[in-house]
Backbone as CSV, one residue per row, in Angstrom:
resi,resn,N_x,N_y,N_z,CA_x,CA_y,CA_z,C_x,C_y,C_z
1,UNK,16.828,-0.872,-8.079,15.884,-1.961,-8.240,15.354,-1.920,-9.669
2,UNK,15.358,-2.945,-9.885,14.087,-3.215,-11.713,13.230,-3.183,-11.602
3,UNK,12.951,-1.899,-11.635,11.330,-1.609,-11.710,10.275,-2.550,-12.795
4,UNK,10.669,-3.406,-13.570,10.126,-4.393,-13.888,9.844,-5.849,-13.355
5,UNK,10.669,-6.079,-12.258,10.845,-7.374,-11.345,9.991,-6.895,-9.934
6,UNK,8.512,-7.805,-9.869,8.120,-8.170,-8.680,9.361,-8.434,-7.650
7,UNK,8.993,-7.782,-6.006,9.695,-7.805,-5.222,8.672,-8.297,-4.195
8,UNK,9.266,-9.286,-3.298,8.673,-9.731,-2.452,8.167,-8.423,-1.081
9,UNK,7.201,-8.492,-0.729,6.465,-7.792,0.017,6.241,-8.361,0.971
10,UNK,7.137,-8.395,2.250,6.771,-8.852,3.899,6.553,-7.868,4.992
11,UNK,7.262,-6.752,5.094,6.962,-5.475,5.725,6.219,-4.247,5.235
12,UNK,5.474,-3.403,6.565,5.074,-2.053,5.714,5.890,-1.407,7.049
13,UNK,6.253,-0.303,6.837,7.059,0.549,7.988,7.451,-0.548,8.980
14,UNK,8.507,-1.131,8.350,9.013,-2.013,9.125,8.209,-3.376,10.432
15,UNK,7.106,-3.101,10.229,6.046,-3.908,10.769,5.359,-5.473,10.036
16,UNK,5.626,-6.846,10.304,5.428,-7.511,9.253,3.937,-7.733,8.972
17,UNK,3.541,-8.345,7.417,2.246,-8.105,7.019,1.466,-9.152,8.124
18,UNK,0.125,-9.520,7.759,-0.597,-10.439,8.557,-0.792,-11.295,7.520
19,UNK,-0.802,-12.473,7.279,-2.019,-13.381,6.611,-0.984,-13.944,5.441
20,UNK,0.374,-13.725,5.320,1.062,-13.915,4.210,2.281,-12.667,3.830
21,UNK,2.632,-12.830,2.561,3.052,-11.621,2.189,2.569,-11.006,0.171
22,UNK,2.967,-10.083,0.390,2.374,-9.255,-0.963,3.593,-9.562,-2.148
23,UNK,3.204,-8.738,-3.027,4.494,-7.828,-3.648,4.410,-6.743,-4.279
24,UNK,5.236,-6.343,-4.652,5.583,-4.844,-5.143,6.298,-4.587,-6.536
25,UNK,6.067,-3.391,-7.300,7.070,-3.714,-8.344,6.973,-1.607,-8.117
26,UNK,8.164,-1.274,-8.286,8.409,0.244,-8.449,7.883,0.582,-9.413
27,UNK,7.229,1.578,-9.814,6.670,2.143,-11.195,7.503,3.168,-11.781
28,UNK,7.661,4.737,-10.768,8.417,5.393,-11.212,8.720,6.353,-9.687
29,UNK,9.649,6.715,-9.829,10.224,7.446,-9.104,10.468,9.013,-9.236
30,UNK,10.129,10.538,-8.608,10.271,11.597,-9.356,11.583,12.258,-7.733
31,UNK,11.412,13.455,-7.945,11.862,14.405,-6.506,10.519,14.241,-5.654
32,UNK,9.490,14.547,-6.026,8.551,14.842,-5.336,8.115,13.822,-4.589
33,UNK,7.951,12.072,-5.002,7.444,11.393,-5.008,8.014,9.995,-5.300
34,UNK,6.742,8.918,-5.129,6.875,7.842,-6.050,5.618,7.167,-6.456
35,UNK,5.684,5.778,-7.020,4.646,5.009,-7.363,5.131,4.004,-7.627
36,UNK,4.410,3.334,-6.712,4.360,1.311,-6.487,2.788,0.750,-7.324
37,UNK,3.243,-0.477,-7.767,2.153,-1.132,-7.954,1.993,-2.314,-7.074
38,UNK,0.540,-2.502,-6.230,0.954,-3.565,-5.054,-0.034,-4.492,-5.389
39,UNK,0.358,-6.015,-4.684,-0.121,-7.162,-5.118,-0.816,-7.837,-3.541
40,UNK,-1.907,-7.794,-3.307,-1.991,-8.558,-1.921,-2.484,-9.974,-2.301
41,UNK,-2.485,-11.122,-2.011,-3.304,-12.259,-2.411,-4.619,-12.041,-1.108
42,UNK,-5.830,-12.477,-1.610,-7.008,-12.945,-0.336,-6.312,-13.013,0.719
43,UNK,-6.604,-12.360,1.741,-6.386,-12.389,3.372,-5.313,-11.871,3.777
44,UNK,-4.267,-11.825,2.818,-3.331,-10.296,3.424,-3.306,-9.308,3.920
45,UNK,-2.793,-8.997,5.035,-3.314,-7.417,5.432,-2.502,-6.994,6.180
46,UNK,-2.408,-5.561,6.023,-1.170,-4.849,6.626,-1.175,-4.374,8.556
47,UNK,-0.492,-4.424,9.101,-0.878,-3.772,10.713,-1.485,-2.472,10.236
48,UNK,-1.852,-1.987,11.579,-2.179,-0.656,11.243,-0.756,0.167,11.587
49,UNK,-0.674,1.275,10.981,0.578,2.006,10.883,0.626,3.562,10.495
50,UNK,2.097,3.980,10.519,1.804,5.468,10.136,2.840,5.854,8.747
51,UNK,3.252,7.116,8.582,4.021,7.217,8.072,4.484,8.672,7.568
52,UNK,5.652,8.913,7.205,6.328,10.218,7.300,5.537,10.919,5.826
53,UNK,4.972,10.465,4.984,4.662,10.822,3.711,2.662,10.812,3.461
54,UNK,2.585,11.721,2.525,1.252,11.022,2.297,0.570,9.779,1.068
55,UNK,-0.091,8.608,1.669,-0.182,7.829,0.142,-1.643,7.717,-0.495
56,UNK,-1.639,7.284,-1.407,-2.868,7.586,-2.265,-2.851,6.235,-2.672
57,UNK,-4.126,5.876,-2.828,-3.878,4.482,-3.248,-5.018,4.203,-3.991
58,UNK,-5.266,3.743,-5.515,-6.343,3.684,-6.532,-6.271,2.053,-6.780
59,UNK,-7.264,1.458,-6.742,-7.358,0.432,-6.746,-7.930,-0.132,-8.364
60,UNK,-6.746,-1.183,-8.742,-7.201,-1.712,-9.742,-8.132,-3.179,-9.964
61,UNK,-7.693,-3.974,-9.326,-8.672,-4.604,-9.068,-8.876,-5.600,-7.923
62,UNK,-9.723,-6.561,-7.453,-10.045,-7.194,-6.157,-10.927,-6.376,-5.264
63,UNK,-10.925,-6.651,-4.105,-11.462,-5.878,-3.078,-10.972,-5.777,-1.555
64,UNK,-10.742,-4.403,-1.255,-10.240,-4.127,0.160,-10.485,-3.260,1.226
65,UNK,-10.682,-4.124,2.322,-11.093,-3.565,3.273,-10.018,-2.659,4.471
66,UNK,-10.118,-1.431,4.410,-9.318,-0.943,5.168,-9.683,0.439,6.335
67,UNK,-8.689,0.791,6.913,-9.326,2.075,8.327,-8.267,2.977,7.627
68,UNK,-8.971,4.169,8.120,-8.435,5.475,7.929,-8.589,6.153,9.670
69,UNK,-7.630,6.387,10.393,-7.870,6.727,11.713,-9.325,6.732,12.348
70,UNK,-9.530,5.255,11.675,-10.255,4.106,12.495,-11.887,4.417,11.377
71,UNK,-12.154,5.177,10.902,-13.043,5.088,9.711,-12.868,4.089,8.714
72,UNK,-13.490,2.864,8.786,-13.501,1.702,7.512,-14.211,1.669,6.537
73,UNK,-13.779,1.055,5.481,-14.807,1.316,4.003,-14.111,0.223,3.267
74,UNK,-14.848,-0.311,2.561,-14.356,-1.363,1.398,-14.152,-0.316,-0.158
75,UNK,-12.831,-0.689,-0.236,-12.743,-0.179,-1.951,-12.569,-1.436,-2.788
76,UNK,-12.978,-0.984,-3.986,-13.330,-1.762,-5.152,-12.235,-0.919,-6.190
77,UNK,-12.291,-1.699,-7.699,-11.493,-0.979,-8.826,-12.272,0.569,-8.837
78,UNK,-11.430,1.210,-9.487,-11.701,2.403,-9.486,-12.028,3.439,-7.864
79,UNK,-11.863,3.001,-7.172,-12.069,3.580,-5.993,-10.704,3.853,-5.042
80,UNK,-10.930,5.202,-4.536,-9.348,5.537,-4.103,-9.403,6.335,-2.874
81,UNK,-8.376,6.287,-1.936,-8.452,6.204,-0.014,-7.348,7.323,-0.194
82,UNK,-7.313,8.234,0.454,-5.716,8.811,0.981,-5.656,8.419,2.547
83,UNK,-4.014,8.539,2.123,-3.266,7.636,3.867,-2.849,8.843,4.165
84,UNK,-3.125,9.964,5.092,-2.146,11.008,5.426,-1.133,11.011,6.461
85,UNK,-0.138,11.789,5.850,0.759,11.482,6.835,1.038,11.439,8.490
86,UNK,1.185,10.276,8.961,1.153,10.559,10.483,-0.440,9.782,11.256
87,UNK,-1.113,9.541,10.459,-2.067,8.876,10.669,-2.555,7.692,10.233
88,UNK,-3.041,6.598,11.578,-2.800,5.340,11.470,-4.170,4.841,10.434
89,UNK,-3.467,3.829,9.871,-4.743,2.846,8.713,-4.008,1.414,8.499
90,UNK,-4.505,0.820,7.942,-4.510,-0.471,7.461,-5.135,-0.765,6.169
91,UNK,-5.005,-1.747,5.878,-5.575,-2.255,4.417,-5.429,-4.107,5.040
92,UNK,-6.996,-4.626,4.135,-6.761,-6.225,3.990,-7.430,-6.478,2.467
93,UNK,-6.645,-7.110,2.432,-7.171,-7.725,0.308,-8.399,-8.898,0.628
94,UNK,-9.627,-8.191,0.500,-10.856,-9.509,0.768,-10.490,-10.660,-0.618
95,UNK,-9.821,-9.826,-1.897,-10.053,-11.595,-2.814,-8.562,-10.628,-2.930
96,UNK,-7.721,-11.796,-3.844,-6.934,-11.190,-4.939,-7.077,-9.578,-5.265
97,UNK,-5.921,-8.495,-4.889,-5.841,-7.085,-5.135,-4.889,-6.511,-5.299
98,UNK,-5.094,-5.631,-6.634,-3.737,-5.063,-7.037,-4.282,-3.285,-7.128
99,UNK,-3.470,-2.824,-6.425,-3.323,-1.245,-6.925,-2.414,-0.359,-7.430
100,UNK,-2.575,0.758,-7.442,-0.834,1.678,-7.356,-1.315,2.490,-5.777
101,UNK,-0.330,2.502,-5.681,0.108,3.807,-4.675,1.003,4.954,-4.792
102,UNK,0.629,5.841,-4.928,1.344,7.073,-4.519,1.759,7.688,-3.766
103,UNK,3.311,7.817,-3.645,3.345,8.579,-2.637,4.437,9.829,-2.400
104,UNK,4.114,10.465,-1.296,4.584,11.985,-1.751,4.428,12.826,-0.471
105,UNK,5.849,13.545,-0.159,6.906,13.765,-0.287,7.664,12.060,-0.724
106,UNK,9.071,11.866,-1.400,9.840,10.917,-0.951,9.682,10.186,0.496
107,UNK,9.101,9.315,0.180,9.168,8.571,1.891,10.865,8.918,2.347
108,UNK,11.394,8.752,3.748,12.952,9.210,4.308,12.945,7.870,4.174
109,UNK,12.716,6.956,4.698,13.086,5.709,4.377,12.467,4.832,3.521
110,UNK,12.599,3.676,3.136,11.904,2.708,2.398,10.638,1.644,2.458
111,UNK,9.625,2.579,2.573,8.169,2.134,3.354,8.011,0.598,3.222
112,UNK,8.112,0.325,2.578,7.709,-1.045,2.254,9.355,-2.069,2.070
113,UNK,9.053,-3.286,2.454,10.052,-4.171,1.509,9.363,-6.050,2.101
């Protein structure tokens, strides 16, 4: 993939989004890991879900409301959630929101598309 070319964003672990869809652009890729930069427009939002990896997610800007095995909190820029692995959360973009995510081990499959 070109990690410079936005990719359309309709699934997260194979589950489709709510409210629309996102996008994505790859940042970088290591052994250990990776990093996405993600795009939600207002009212997007993901099911709740799990996943084989853990993600980190720093928010650059907009605002989003999301659960951490069912604990909710709104993040803003500069403010950052871990998703651990195996435990369910969600995310919804209250305006326009872009972050990175991290994540780590290598997801086994391709978390998002």
């Amino acid at each position: 993939m070109d990690e410079q070319v936005w990719q359309p964003l309709k699934t997260v672990e194979g589950l489709p989004l709510r409210g629309g869809e996102g996008r994505f652009r790859l940042l970088e890729t290591a052994e250990s890991g990776l990093a996405y930069l993600i795009h939600y427009p207002a009212g997007v939002a993901s099911p709740t879900h799990a996943h084989d990896h853990d993600s980190i997610v720093y928010v650059l800007s907009g605002k989003l409301r999301g659960a951490v095995d069912g604990a909710e909190a709104v993040l803003e820029p500069g403010d950052s959630v871990l998703h651990p692995r195996g435990v369910g959360h969600h995310v919804e973009a209250l305006t326009d929101s872009m972050w990175v995510e991290f994540k780590s081990p290598l997801p086994g499959r391709p978390p998002i598309a």
